[in-house]
C-alpha positions in Angstrom: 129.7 192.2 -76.4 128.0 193.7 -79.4 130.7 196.6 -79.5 133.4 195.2 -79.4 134.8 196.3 -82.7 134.5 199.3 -81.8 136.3 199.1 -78.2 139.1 200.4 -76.5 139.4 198.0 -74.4 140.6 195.3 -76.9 143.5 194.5 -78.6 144.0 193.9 -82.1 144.3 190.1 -81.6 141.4 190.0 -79.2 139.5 191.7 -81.4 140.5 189.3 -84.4 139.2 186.5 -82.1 136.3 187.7 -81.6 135.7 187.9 -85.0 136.6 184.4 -85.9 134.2 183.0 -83.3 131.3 185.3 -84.4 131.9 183.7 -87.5 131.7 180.4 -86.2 129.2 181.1 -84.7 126.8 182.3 -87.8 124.3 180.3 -89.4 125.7 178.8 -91.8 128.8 179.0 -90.1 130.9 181.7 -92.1 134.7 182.7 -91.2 136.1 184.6 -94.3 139.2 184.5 -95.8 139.7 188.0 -94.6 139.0 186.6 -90.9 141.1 184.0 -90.8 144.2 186.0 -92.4 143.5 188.9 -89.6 143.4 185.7 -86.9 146.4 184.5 -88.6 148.5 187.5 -87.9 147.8 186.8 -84.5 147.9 183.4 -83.0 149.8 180.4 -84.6 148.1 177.4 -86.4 147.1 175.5 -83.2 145.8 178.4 -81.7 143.8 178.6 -84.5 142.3 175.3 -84.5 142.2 175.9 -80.3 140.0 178.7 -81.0 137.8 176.9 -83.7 137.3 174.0 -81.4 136.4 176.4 -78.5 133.9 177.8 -80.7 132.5 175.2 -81.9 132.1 173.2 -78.6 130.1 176.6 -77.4 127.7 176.6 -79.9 126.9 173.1 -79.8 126.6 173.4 -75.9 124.3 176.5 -76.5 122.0 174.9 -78.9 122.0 171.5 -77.3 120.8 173.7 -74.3 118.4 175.9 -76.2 116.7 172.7 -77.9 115.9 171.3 -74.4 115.1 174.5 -72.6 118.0 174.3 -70.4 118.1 177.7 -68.7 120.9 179.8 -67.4 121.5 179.1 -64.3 122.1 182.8 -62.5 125.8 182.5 -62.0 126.2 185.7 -64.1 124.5 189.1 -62.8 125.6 192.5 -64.8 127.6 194.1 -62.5 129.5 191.1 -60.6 133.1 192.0 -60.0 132.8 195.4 -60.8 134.9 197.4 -57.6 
């Protein structure tokens, strides 16, 4: 996921997403007024907060996790579903 930005495969409010979580998800979290008006263009107010929440439930998952070495669990293997 660390190209995104520079993908085809995304759209404009996908890629505005993404943004606006990898801002949530910085330490200190950090979603800039620049973000948020390029998320804005895309998704309404209570998307907005929908996608805030989303984010934020993620990374408090993934650091409640990473505090008590909770491991992934192999569900995910690079390749799976690719025909």
């Amino acid at each position: 996921m660390s190209v995104w930005r520079d993908s085809d495969l995304f759209g404009e409010a996908e890629k505005a997403a993404f943004a606006f979580a990898e801002g949530m998800t910085a330490t200190p979290a950090e979603v800039t007024d620049a973000v948020y008006e390029e998320a804005a263009q895309h998704f309404s107010e209570a998307q907005l907060v929908e996608l805030a929440a989303t984010a934020a439930m993620e990374n408090y998952r993934a650091r409640l996790n990473r505090a008590f070495l909770v491991e992934a669990q192999g569900f995910y293997r690079p390749g799976m579903g690719s025909d």
